[in-house]
N, C-alpha and C positions, 0 to 999 in steps of 0.2 A: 481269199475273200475276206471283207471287211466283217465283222459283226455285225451292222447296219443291212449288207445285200442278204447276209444268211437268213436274219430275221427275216427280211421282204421275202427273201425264197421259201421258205417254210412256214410264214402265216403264224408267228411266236416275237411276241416281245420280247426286247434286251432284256429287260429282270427278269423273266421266264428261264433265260439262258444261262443268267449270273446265279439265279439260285438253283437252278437244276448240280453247277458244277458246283457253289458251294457245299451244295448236300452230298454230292460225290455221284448223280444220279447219271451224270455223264465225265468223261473224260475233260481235263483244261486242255485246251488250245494252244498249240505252239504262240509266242507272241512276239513282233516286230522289238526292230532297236529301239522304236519310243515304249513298247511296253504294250503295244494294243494286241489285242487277239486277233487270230489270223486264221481261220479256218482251209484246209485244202479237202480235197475229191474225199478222201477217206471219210475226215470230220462230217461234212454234211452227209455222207451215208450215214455215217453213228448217229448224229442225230435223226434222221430218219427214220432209222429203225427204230429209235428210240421213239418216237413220234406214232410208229405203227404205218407209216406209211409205206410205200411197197416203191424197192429203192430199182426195182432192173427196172431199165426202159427208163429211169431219170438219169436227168444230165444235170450236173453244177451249174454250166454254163448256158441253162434253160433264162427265157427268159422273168425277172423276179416281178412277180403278184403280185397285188396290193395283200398288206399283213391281215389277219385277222383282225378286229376288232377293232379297224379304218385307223392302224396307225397312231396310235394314241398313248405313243411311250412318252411327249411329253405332256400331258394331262398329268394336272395334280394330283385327280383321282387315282389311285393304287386299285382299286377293288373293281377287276371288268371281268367281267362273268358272261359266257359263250352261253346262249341257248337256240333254240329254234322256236319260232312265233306261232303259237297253238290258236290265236284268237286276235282279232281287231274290231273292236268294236266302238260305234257309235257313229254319226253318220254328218255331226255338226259341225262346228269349230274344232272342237276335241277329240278325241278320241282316245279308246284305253286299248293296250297293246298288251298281249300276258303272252312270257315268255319262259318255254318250260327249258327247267335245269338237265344234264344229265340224270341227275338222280334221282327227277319226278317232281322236286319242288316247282313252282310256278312263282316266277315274278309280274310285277303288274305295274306299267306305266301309263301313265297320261300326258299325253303329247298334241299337239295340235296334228288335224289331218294333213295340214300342208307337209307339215316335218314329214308324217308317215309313207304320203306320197314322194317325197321327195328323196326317202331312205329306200323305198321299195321294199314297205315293210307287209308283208303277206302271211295268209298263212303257209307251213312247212318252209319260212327263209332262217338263216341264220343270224342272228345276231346279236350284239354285246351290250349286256345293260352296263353300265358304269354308274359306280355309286361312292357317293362322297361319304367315307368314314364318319363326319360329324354330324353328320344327319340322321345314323345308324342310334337304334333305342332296342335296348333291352329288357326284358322281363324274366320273371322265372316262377 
């Protein structure tokens, strides 16, 4: 399998993939005469498991899912952060969305309701804020 279908099969962007192996958090990938990575049955078990997801009863040759976070490896943005939507509020034009992190933080956007509707964004759904680095402000 390409790197491309793994990603789609398991819901993880290609840099997710590239920095897991450069940090050694998984095994590399056998790689083709051009050089590209090449995953077989084993590999996407390892990642799986590595993932924590529960590998009897999958098949490689399942068919591949939309990725996590709508496929967004070519967006310029680097920084997409997975949550679950705790809250939608407002009932006009706008609307603010807050979307709670893993670890308790809460993010908070404002989108229009058309977007909202149109994402199926509710409360208890999943999904990925993305945020542009140069917009990011620090204090201390």
């Amino acid at each position: 399998m390409t790197r491309t279908a793994v990603c789609q099969l398991l819901g993880v962007s290609p840099k997710s993939l590239y920095l897991w192996e450069r940090d050694g958090l998984i095994a590399a990938p056998k790689r083709d005469r051009r050089g590209w990575r090449t995953y077989g049955p084993k590999d996407v078990a390892a990642l799986r498991k590595f993932l924590g997801a529960e590998a009897a009863g999958d098949s490689a040759a399942e068919a591949p899912r939309r990725p996590r976070g709508g496929g967004l490896e070519g967006l310029s943005a680097r920084n997409q952060i997975r949550g679950e939507v705790v809250a939608v509020r407002g009932d006009g034009v706008l609307c603010e969305i807050v979307l709670r992190l893993g670890d308790g933080q809460e993010i908070t956007s404002v989108i229009t309701r058309r977007s909202a509707d149109r994402l199926g964004l509710k409360r208890g759904v999943e999904a990925t804020a993305v945020i542009k680095s140069t917009e990011v402000m620090l204090f201390r």
